[in-house]
C-alpha positions, 0 to 999 in steps of 0.5 A: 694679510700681513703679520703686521695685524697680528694682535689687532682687531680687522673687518674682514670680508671672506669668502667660505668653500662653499662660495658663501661671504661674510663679514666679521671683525676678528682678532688676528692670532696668527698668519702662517703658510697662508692660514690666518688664525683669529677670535671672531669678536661677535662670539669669541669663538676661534676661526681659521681662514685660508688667506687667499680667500679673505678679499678684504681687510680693514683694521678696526681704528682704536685697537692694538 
């Protein structure tokens, strides 16, 4: 995921360890050593992702 989304809302579709996906629209905080950390916008809790498995992102039209 790019550092260019830091700040901004994205959908994203995950896949978790176990193999399991989702879908979630999060602030991005930070992308480093290929870790994203985000605030899932539907509970405002804090989430990390491993990069390589977020199979797709979109950014959210109409945020910054």
């Amino acid at each position: 995921m790019p550092n260019k989304y830091i700040g901004h809302i994205v959908e994203i579709i995950y896949m978790s360890k176990s193999g399991e996906f989702s879908q979630r629209k999060v602030r991005v905080s930070s992308v480093k050593d290929g870790i994203v950390r985000a605030v899932d916008k539907a509970n405002g809790e804090w989430r990390t992702f491993v990069e390589s498995n977020i199979l797709a992102w979109q950014p959210v039209e109409g945020t910054a």
